[in-house]
C-alpha positions in Angstrom: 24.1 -0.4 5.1 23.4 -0.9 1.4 25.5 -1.8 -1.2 24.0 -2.4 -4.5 20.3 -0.7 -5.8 18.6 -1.8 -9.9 15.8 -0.5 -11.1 12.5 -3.0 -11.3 9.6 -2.6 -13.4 6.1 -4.3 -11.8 2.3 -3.0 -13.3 4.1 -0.7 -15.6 6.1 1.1 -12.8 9.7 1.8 -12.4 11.1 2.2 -9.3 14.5 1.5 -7.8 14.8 -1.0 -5.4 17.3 -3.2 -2.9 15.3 -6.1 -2.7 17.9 -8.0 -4.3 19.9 -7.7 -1.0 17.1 -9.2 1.1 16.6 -12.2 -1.5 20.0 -13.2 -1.5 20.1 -13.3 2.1 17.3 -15.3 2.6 18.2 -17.9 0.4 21.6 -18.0 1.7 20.6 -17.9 5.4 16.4 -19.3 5.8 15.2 -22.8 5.4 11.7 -23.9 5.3 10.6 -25.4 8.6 7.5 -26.7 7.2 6.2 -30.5 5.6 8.2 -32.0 2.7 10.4 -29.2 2.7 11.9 -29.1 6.3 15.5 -27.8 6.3 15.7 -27.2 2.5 17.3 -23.9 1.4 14.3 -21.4 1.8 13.9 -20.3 -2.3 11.6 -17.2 -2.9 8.3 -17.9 -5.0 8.0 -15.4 -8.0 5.1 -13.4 -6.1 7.8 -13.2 -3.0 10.5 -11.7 -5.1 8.0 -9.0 -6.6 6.7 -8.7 -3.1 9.9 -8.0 -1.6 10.8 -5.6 -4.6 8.2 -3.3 -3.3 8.6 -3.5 0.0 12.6 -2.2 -0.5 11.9 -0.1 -2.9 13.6 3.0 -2.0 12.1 6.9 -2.1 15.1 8.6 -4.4 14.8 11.5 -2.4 16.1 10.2 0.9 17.5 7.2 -0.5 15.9 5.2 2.2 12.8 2.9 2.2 10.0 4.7 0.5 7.4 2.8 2.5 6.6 2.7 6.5 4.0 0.2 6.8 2.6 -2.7 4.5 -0.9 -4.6 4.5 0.1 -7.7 2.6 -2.9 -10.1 2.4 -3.5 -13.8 0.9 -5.1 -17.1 1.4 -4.2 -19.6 3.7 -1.8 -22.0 2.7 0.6 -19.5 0.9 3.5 -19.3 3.2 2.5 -16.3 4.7 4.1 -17.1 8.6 7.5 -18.4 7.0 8.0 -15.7 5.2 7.2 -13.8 8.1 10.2 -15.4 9.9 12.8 -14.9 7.3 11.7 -11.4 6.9 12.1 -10.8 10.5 15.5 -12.6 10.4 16.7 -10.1 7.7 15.6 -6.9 8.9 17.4 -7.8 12.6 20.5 -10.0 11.2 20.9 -8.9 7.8 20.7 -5.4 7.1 22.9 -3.7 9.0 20.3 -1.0 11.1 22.0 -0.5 14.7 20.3 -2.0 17.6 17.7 -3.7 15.2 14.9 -4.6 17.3 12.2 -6.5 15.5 9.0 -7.3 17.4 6.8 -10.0 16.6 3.6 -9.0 17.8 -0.1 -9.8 18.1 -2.8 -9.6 21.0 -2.5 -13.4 21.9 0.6 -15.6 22.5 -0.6 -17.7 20.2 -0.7 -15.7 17.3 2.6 -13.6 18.0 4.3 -17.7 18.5 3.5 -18.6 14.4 5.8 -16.0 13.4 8.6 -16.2 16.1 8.2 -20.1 16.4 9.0 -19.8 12.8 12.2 -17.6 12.9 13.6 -19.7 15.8 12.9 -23.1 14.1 14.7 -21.2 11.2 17.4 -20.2 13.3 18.2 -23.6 14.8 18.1 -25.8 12.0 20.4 -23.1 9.6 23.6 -24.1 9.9 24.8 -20.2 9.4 22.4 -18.6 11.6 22.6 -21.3 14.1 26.3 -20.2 14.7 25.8 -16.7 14.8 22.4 -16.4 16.8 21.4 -17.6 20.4 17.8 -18.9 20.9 15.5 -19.0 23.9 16.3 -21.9 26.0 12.7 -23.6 26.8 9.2 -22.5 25.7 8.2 -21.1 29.1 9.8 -17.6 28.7 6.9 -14.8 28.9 8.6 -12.6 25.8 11.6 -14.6 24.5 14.0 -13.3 22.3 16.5 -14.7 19.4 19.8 -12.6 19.8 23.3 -11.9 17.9 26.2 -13.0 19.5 28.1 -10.3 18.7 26.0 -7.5 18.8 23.1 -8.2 21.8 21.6 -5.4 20.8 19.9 -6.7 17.5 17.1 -9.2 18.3 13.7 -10.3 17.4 11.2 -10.6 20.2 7.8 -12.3 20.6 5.6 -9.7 22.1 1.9 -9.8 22.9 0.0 -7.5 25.5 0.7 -10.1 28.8 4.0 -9.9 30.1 6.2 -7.2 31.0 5.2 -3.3 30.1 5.5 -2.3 26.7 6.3 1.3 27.3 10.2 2.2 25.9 10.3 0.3 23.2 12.0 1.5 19.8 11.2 -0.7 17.0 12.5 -0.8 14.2 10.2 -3.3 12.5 7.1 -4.9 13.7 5.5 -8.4 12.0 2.3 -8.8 12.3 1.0 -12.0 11.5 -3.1 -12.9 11.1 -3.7 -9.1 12.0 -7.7 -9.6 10.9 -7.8 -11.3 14.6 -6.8 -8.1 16.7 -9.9 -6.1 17.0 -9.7 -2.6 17.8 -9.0 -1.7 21.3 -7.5 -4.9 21.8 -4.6 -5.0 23.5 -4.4 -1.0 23.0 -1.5 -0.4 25.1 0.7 -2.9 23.0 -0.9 -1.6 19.9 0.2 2.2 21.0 4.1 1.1 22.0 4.4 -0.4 18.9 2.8 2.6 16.8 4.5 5.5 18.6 7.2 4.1 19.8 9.7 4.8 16.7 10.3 7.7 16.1 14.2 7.8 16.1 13.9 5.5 13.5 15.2 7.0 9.9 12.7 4.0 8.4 10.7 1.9 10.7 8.2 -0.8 9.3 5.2 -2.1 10.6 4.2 -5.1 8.3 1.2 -7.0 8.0 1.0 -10.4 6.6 -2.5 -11.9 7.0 -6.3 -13.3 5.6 -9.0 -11.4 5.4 -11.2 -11.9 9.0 -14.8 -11.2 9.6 -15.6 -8.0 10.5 -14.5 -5.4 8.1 -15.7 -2.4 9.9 -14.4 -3.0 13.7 -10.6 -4.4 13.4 -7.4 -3.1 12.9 -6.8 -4.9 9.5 -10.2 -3.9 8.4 -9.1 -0.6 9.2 -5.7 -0.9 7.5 -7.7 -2.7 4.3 -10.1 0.1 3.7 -7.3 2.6 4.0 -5.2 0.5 1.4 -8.4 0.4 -0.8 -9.2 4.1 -0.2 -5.3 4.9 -1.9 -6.1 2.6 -4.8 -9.0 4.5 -5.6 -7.0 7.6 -5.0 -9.5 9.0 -2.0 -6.3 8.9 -0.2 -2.6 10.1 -1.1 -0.3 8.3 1.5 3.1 7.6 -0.7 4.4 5.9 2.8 1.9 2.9 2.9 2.4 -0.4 0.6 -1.3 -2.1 0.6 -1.2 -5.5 -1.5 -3.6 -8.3 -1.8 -4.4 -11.1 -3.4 -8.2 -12.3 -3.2 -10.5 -12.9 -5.8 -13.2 -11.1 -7.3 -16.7 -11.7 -4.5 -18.6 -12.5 -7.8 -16.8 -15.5 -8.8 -17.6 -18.7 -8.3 -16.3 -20.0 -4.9 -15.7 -23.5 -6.7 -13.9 -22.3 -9.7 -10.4 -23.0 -10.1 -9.7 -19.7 -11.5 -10.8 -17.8 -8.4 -8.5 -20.3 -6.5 -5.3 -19.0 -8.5 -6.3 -15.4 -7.9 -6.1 -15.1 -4.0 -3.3 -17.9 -3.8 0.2 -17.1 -5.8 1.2 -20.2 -4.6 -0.9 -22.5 -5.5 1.5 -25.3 -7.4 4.4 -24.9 -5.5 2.3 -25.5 -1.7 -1.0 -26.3 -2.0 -2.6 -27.9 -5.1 -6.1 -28.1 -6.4 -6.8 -31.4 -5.2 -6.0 -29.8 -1.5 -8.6 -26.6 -2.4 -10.9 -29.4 -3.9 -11.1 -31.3 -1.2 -11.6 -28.3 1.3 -14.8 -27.6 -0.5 -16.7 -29.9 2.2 -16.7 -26.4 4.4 -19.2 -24.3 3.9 -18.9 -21.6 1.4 -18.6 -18.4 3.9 -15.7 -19.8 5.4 -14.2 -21.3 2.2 -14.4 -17.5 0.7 -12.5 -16.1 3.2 -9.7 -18.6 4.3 -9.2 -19.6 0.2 -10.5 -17.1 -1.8 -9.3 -14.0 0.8 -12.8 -12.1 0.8 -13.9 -10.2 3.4 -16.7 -12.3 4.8 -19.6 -11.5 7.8 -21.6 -15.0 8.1 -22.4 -14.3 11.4 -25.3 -11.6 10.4 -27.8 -12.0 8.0 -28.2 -9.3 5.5 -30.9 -7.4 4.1 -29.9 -8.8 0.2 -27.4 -11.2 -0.5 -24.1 -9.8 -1.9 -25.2 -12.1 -5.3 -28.7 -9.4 -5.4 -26.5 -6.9 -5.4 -23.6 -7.6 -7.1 -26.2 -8.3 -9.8 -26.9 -4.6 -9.8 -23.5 -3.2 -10.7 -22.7 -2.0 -13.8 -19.6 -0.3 -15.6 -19.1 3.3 -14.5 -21.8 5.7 -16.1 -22.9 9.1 -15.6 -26.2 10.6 -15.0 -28.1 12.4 -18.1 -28.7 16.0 -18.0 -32.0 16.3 -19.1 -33.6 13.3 -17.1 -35.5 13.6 -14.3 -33.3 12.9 -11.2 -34.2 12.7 -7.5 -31.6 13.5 -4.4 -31.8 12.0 -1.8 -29.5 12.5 1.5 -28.4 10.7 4.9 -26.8 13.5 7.2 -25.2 13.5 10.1 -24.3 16.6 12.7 -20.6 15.8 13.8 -18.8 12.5 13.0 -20.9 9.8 11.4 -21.1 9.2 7.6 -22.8 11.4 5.7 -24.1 9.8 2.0 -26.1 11.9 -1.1 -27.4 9.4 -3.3 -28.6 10.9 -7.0 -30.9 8.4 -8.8 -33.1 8.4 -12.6 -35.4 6.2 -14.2 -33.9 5.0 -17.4 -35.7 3.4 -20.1 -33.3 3.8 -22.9 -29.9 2.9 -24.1 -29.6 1.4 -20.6 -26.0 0.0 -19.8 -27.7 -3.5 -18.1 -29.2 -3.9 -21.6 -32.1 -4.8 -20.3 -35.5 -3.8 -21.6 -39.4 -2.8 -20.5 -40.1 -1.3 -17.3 -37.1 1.0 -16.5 -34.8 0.8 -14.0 -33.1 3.3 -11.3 -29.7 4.4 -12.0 -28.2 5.6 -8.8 -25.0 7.6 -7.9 -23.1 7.7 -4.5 -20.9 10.4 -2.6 -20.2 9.1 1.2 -18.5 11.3 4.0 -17.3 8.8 6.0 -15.4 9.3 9.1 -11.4 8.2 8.0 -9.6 6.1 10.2 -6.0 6.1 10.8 -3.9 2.6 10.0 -4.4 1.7 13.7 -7.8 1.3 13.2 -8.8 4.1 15.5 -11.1 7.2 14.2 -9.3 10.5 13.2 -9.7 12.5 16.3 -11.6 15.5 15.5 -12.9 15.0 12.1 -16.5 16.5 11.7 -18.9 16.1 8.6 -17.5 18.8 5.8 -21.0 20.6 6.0 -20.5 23.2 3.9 -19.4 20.4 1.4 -22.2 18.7 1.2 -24.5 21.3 1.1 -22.9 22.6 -2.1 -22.2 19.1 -3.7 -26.9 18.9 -3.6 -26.2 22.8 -4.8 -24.4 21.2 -8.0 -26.3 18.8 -8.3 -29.7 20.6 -8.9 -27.6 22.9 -11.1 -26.3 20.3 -13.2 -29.2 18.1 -12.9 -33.1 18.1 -13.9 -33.5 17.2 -10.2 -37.4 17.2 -9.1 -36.7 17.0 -5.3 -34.2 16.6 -2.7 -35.0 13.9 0.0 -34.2 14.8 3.5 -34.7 12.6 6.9 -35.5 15.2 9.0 -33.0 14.3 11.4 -30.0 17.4 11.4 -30.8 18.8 8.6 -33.1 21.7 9.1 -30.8 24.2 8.7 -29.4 23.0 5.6 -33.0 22.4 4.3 -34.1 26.0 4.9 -30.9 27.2 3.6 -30.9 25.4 0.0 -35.3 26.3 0.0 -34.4 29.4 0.3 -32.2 29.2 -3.1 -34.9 27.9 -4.5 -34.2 24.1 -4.0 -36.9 21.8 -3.9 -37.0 19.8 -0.5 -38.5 17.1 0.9 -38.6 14.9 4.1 -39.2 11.2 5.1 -38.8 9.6 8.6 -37.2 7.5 9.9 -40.1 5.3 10.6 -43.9 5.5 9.3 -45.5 3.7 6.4 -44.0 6.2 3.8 -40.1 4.5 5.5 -41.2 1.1 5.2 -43.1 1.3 1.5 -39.7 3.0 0.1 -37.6 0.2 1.8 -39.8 -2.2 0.7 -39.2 -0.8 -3.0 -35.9 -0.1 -3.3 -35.3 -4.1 -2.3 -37.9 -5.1 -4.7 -35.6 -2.8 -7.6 -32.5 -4.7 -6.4 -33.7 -8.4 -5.9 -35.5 -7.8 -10.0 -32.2 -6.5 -11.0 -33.6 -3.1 -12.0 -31.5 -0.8 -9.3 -27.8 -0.3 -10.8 -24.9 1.6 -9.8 -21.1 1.8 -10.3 -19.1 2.1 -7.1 -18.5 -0.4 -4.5 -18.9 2.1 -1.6 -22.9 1.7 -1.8 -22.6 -2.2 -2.4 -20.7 -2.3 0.8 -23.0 0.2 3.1 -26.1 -2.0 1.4 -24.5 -5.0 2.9 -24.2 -3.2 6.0 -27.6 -3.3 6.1 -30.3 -5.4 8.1 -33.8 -5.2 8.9 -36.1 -4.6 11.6 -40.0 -5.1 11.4 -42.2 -2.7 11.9 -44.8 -5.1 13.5 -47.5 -4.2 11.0 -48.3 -5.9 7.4 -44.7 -7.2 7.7 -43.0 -4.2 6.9 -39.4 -3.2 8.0 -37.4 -0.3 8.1 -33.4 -0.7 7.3 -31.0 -0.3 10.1 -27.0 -1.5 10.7 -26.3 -5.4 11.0 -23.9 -4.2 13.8 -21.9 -1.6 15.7 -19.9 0.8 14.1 -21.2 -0.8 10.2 -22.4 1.8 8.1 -25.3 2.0 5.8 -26.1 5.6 5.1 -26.0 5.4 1.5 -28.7 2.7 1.6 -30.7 5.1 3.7 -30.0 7.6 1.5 -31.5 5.5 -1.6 -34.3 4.8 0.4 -34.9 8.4 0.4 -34.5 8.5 -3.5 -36.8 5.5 -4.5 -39.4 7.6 -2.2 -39.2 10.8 -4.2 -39.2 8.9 -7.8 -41.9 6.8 -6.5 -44.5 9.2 -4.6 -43.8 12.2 -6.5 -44.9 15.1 -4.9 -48.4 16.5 -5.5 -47.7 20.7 -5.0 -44.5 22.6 -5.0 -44.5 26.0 -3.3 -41.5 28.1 -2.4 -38.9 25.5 -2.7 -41.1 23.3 -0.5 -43.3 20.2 -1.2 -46.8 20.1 0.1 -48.9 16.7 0.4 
């Protein structure tokens, strides 16, 4: 199949790769089928040659591709559907696999089209590919397919979840294009054909090429995103899964240049800055996540802005021994998230440099239900109770903790077991004046910029987070801005700023007494 394999260095890693194969293909083959550039030889950005580096980079053990799907995200106006298409092209025409079949697939017909329009627009006006490929004749056919003379076998097909059944299929690579746009369950029969479906396959693909969309929590690529996160931070260990994207930090300036060259590698040689200029008559939500690639929700509004709490973060610390600290936990029985959240006044040598009243230094551990890459919930994953019960254990061991904060809810048994150790416990509803005062506090610490922390798993569950009155004094309690978002580490901090706050009045057998 191969041929030729050299070593490339990208981030300080070496790795040996074929990508050199698929460049040379493309540019021989492709042409651009968009604007000024229409029917000009197709020449890879820089970006795209590093890109396609990593995505042949091949495991030495098996000497085949190392990875089996890819999450590749940027800004609009980057290329992203043309090299889609010549991708596409490669993988069915140019590599060599046996009856390559390479699906081009997304919920609607429109969206599966951008990619497959692309590749057949290629296909036509390349005067190699041209002579060795057939294309659909007419745009009415349901699932049209671009073929090989010689070898009927290897195709690329549109394929969306109308049309005929999806059942028997055997990829061998899958283009996604615009994934944020297929929510979960969507189209799930589609989404299980192509998932399953490859197993005789010695390397399948299932690539992703898209912008971020609007609701991290409840789509297949903000399922795929938070897994690619989760194995940069190391929480997971999946050597088969390529996750890169481009997007710029959320704290930047939306109108900066700068931030406009960090979610868009191809700004220069497609779009310019007079074009990202002039598209600063939208508003800014929209702006941040067709330009700048950030995940943004503008249809909710939050309890704090993501500015408030961005504010808040500071470099990674950790908490001091001999300080007093306050625990305060969010558990679940079974299968929701689970979050302990640690805080301590500080009123010296504080990171935020800041000065006077002191401010709450808070630290996060989250149980979160994992998802797979589909986007679907691990089936049969339940909260690691034992876990969690000995990560409050360390904690008041390591810590001069004055009380652990429980909402009642699910956690008897593992308040009676720790007061029985000797463990110092507490609860707080969910509702009630005690609720609401804490709530009202802990925004108060984050809106005067004296709550910090160092993780972005409690900025994100804090921006989960929305309000709902209580009806008296205008008080709220925090709650989700929407189904299947999760907050529990804001409810958990809730329960911290409570204990440091209203410190308790008696302690008596490992139990507080007001």
């Amino acid at each position: 199949m191969w041929t030729t394999m050299r070593k490339a260095r990208i981030n300080g890693r070496v790795f040996e790769t074929r990508g050199d194969e698929a460049i040379a293909w493309i540019e021989e083959h492709c042409v651009f089928t968009n604007a000024e550039w229409t029917g000009e030889p197709f020449r890879l950005l820089p970006w795209q040659r590093k890109l396609l580096d990593e995505l042949f980079e091949i495991d030495p053990r098996t000497g085949y591709r190392r990875y089996r799907r890819a999450l590749i995200g940027v800004g609009r106006k980057n290329g992203k559907s043309e090299l889609a298409a010549a991708l596409a092209l490669y993988f069915a025409f140019g590599e060599g696999e046996p009856s390559a079949q390479v699906y081009c697939a997304a919920a609607s017909e429109e969206q599966a089209d951008m990619v497959f329009g692309a590749a057949r627009k290629m296909t036509e006006m390349s005067a190699t590919l041209s002579a060795a490929l057939k294309v659909p004749e007419g745009t009415r056919v349901s699932q049209p397919r671009i073929t090989s003379k010689d070898e009927p076998y290897d195709f690329i097909q549109r394929l969306t979840s109308k049309g005929a059944t999806k059942h028997g299929l055997n990829p061998y690579v899958v283009m996604l294009d615009e994934l944020h746009v297929w929510g979960v369950g969507e189209a799930e029969e589609l989404w299980q054909a192509l998932s399953t479906g490859s197993a005789a396959r010695r390397q399948p693909y299932q690539i992703a090429i898209t912008t971020a969309g609007t609701d991290l929590e409840n789509s297949r690529c903000g399922a795929m995103y938070q897994y690619g996160r989760a194995i940069e931070r190391g929480d997971i260990d999946d050597p088969a899964f390529l996750f890169r994207w481009w997007s710029a930090p959320d704290e930047m300036d939306y109108r900066d240049p700068a931030a406009w060259r960090l979610a868009n590698p191809s700004l220069g040689a497609i779009a310019t800055e007079d074009f990202y200029r002039g598209e600063l008559s939208m508003s800014e939500g929209p702006f941040r996540r067709l330009y700048l690639n950030q995940w943004v929700d503008y249809a909710e509004t939050p309890w704090v802005t993501k500015e408030q709490i961005q504010a808040c973060r500071v470099e990674p610390f950790e908490l001091r021994e001999r300080v007093p600290a306050w625990v305060g936990v969010d558990l679940s029985e079974t299968r929701d998230t689970t979050a302990v959240v640690v805080g301590q006044w500080w009123d010296k040598d504080r990171p935020c440099g800041h000065e006077g009243e002191p401010c709450m230094y808070l630290r996060v551990r989250t149980w979160e239900r994992p998802r797979g890459p589909d986007g679907k919930p691990v089936p049969g994953w339940e909260v690691p109770q034992a876990e969690v019960k000995q990560h409050i254990r360390e904690l008041n061991h390591d810590l001069n903790v004055t009380t652990t904060v429980f909402d009642p809810w699910h956690s008897k048994l593992m308040r009676q077991d720790l007061a029985n150790e000797g463990i110092t416990c507490e609860e707080i509803w969910q509702t009630g004046a005690r609720r609401s005062g804490a709530s009202a506090q802990l925004f108060d610490l984050i809106v005067q910029e004296r709550l910090h922390f160092c993780d972005d798993v409690f900025e994100r569950h804090v921006m989960n987070t929305s309000t709902v009155a209580t009806g008296k004094d205008g008080g709220y309690y925090l709650s989700k801005r929407g189904r299947g978002k999760v907050m529990d580490a804001a409810m958990a901090a809730v329960n911290v700023v409570y204990g440091a706050t209203w410190a308790p009045a008696t302690v008596s057998a490992g139990w507080v007494l007001q």
